[in-house]
N, C-alpha and C positions, 0 to 999 in steps of 0.2 A: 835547360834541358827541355821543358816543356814545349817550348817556343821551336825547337828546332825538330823535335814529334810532328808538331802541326806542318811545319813548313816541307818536313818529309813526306807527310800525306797527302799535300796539298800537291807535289811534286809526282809523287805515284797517281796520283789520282788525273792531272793534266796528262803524262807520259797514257797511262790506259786510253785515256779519252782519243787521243793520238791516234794510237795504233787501233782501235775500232772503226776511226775514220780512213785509214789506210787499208783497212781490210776489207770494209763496206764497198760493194760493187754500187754502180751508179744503178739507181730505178729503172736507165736503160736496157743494163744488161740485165738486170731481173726479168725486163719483160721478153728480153730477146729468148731467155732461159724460159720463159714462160712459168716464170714462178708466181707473175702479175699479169692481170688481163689486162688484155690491150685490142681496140679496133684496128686491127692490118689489113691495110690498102693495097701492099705489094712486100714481096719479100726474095731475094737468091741467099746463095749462101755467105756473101757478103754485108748484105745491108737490110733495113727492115724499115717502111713506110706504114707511119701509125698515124689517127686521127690523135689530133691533140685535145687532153680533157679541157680545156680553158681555151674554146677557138676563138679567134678574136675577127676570124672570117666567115665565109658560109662555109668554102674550103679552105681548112686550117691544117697542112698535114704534116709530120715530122719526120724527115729522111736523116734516117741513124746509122752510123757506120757499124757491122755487131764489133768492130774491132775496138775494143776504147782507150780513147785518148781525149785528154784531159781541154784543150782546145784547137783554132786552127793552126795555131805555129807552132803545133807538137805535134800536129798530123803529114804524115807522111803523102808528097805530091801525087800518089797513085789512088790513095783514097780521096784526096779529095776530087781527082779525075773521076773515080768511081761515083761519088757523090753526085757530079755535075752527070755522069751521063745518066745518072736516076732521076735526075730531076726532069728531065729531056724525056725521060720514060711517064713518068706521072703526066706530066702537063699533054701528053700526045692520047694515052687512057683516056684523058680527061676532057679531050679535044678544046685545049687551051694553049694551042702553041704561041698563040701572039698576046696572050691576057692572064698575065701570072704573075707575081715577084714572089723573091727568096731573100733571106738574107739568116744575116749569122751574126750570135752574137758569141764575143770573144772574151772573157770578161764581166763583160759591163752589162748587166742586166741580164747573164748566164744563169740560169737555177740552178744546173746540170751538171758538174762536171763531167760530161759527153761529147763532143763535138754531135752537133745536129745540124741540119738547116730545116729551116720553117720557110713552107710552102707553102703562098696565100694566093686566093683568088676570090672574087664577087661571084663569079659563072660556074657551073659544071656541080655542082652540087649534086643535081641529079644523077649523074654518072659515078658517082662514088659507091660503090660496091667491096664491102668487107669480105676477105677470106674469114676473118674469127672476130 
């Protein structure tokens, strides 16, 4: 009897854990909710470009969809259209249309479960001007 007490609680206790991770919105939509500060670079009512806190460039910027989805092969083809014509927006801001990459990770080195793309450039640093 004892043994099966334990293996209940241990059972309740994985199950809770579960659904607090299914309930947790991602850091993203905290910040989109502005429950968390965040440096915003650009924003509509679809998407929201933040400096990232750990830039690994001079410009490091994160283009987040506010809609969330978990990766890109759960993202629907319109957003990531939206996605790309944001990118096209920052880099033109930034007067970096031929000096940029982007890329996504899917998976594999994902923090986030967000779909994001990370915005990197050597140049334009100075033209980076925060709304918040």
């Amino acid at each position: 009897m004892r043994d099966s007490c334990f293996k209940l609680d241990s059972f309740v206790d994985t199950i809770s854990e579960n659904i607090n991770i299914i309930n947790m919105a991602s850091l993203f939509t905290k910040i989109i909710k502005r429950e968390i500060p965040a440096k915003i670079f650009h924003e509509t009512d679809d998407v929201i470009v933040i400096a990232d806190i750990n830039p690994k460039a001079p410009v490091h910027l994160l283009v987040i969809p506010k809609t969330e989805t978990k990766n890109f092969y759960l993202t629907p083809p319109d957003t990531l259209s939206m996605l790309n014509k944001t990118v096209l927006t920052v880099a033109e801001k930034l007067g970096l249309e031929d000096h940029f990459k982007v890329w996504i990770h899917n998976g594999f080195g994902q923090e986030i479960d967000h779909l994001h793309y990370h915005f990197h450039s050597d140049r334009g640093r100075e033209r980076l001007r925060f709304i918040e």
